[in-house]
Every structure is written in C-alpha cells, then in structure tokens.
N, C-alpha and C positions, 0 to 999 in steps of 0.2 A: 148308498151304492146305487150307481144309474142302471136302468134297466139289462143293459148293452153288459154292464160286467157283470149281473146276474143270469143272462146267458150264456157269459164265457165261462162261468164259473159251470156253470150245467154242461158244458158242452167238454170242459176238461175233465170233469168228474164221469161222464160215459164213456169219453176216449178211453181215459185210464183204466174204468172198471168196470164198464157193462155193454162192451161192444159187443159182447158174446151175445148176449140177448138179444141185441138190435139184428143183429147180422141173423139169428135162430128165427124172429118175426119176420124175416124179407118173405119167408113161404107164404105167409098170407097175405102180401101182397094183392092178389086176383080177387079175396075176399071182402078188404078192405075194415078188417076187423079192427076194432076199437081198441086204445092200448093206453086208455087217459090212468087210469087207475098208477098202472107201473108206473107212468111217469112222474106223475103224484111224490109217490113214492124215491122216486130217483133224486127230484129237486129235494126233498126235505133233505134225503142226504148230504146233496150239494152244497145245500147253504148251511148245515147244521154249524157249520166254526165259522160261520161270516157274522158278520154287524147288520144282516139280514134275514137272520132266521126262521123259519117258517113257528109259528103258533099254534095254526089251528088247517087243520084240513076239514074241509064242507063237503058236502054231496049234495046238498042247494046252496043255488046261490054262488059267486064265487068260489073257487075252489079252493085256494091258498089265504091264509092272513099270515103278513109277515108281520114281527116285534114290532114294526113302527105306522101297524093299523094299518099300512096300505092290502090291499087287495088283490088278486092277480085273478083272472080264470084261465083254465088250462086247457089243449086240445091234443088229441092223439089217436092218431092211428096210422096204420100200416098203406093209407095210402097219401095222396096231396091233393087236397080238397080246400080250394081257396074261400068258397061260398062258408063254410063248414067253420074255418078261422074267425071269419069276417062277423058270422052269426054270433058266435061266443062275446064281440064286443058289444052287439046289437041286442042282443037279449037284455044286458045290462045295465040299457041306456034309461029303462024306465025303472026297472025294477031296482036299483043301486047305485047311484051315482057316480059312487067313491069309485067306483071300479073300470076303470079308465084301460086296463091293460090285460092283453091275451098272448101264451105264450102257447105257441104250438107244436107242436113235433110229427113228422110227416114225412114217407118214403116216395121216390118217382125216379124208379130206374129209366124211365124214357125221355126226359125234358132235361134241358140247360142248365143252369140258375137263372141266364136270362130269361129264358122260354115260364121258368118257374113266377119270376118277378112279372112279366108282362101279361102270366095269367091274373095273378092277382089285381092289377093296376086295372084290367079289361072287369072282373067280378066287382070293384069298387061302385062302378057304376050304375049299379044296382042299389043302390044302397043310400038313404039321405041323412049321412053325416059322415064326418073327414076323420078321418085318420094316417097316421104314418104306419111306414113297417121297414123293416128290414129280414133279409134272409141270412142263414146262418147255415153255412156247410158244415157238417159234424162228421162223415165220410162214409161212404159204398151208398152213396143216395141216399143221405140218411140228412133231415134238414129240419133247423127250427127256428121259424115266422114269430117275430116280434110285433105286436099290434100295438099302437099309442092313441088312443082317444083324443082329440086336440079342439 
C-alpha cells in the first residue's frame, strides 16, 4: 500500500469516527498542545483490517512499525508547524535510516492550503536534504502532511 492510501485510509477512518475529538481539540488551538499520542492511536485503528498493519508503537525512535518492517514517525498537534514536520524526517536521517517517512496531523484555521503548501516549500530551505510532501484536507482546518525522504 502506497503511502497516499495509507493516508486516505487515516483520513476516512477520522471523518467517519473521530471528528468529534478533532473539532473538541480546535480550543487549544492558541496553545498549540501536542496531540501525537491520540493520533498514534487513531492510525492503529485505521490500518488495523489493511495489508498494512501497524505492529509495534515506539515512544523512541520511529513511532509506528507496520507488518512489512517499514517505518513511519508521527506528528501532531493542534497547531501547523512546518519546521515541527520537516524535523521529525531530520531527526531520522542519522539515527535510522530505514525511516524515510513522516505523517503529520495539524490544525490552521487562518491559512489556504496554498498558503499551507508555500509555508512548507519556504521551511524546506533550511534544511540539507530533499524531500517530497503532499497536504491532505481532512476538514474544519483539520490537515495531514505527508513527508517522503527521496
């Protein structure tokens, strides 16, 4: 399964079942509180009937191992923080190899998705090694950043 439908598959599984929660976090929005854990929690359940399973959840290191060894780290919080994404791939690059990929989840009731994409593209530049990404509308400002190590 390519990373893209391991997104959709996240992003159909919150529509249907835990918008409630996403929508209850937007008040911390102004705080910018952490919300990796739940999320954690949210993909296991997403992929649990896929051919991509989650295995093992970490608290170093990677955060997800799916059935077929790959790797994933996770990001979350109630605000959109592109440095914050971009680090999660960057941390990785020495300490893990294998771990090529960051999946984020992140609120920004004030920005585009362009405005969203053009931050990111502008933070890349900080940074000495390439990556791709795509954004992912999940809805009420609710968005999840696909990082690919390349």
């Amino acid at each position: 399964m390519k990373h893209e439908d391991i997104v959709k598959k996240i992003i159909n599984h919150i529509k249907k079942n835990r918008m409630d929660a996403l929508e209850s976090m937007e008040t911390f929005h102004k705080n910018k509180v952490g919300i990796e854990h739940w999320f954690k929690v949210e993909i296991v359940r997403a992929l649990q009937d896929t051919e991509n399973y989650v295995i093992s959840i970490k608290n170093k290191g990677p955060d997800l191992e799916l059935i077929n060894g790959e790797l994933i780290e996770l990001k979350g919080a109630t605000d959109f923080n592109p440095k914050y994404y971009i680090e999660g791939l960057e941390q990785h690059i020495t300490e893990n190899e294998d771990c090529k990929t960051c999946i984020a989840l992140g609120f920004d009731p004030n920005n585009s998705l362009s405005d969203l994409k053009d931050s990111i593209i502008e933070k890349a530049k900080e940074f000495t090694f390439n990556f791709n990404f795509q954004i992912f509308d999940i809805d009420r400002n609710w968005y999840i950043v696909l990082l690919e190590r390349v």
